[in-house]
N, C-alpha and C positions, 0 to 999 in steps of 0.2 A: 496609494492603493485605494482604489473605489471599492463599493461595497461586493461587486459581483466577481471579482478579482479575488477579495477576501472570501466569499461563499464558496468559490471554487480551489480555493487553499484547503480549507477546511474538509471540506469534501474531502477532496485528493487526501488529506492526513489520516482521517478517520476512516473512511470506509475500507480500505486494505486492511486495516486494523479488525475490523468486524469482520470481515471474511476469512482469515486466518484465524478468528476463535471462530468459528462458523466449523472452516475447514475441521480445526482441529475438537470441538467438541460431537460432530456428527460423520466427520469421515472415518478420521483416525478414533475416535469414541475413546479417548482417554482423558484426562486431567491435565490444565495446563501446566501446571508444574511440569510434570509427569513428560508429558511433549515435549516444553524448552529442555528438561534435559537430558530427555536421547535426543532432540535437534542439537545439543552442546557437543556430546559424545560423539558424535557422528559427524562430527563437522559439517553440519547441514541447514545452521539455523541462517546465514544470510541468503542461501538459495530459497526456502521456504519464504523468507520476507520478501525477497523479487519479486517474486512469481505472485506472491498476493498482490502485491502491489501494479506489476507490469497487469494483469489479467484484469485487477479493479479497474486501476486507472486510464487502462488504454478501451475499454469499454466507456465507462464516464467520458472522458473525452473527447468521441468520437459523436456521443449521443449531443453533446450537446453544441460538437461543430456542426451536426446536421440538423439542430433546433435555430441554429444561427444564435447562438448565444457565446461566442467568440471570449466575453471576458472570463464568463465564467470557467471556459474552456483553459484560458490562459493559468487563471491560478492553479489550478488540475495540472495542469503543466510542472508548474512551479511546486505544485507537492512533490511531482513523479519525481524531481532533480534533484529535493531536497531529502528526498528517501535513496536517492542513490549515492548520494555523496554520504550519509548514515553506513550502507552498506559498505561501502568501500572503507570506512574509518572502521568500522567491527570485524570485515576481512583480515584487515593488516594489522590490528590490535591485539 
């Protein structure tokens, strides 16, 4: 894995991560504790984690397929899969 493969991993892992405390300390204005668990309660916390993620990552993405920076574009990729196969194991678990 080259380096810009690797920067676009990172990305892809983190940034969905910051927008979902984003989300949730300026949308929802509560405490994250407080969030994970009515997202527990409610059965709602793998849909809240998509939706950060598909919104971050398919935005990053796109940006930087139309920068022509393709590798980085790749690992961005390679977070979004590895954040769905996450949700899919926390689904059915």
């Amino acid at each position: 894995m080259n380096k810009a493969v690797a920067k676009g991993f990172s990305v892809g892992v983190i940034a969905p991560i910051i927008t979902l405390v984003v989300y949730i300390a300026f949308v929802l204005e509560v405490e994250l504790e407080i969030a994970f668990a009515e997202f527990e309660r409610l059965n709602t916390l793998t849909h809240h984690i998509s939706l950060s993620v598909f919104l971050t990552n398919i935005i990053l993405f796109f940006m930087n397929i139309k920068t022509h920076k393709e590798e980085v574009a790749k690992g961005i990729l390679g977070a979004t899969l590895v954040y769905a196969f996450l949700i899919v194991i926390i689904k059915f678990l």
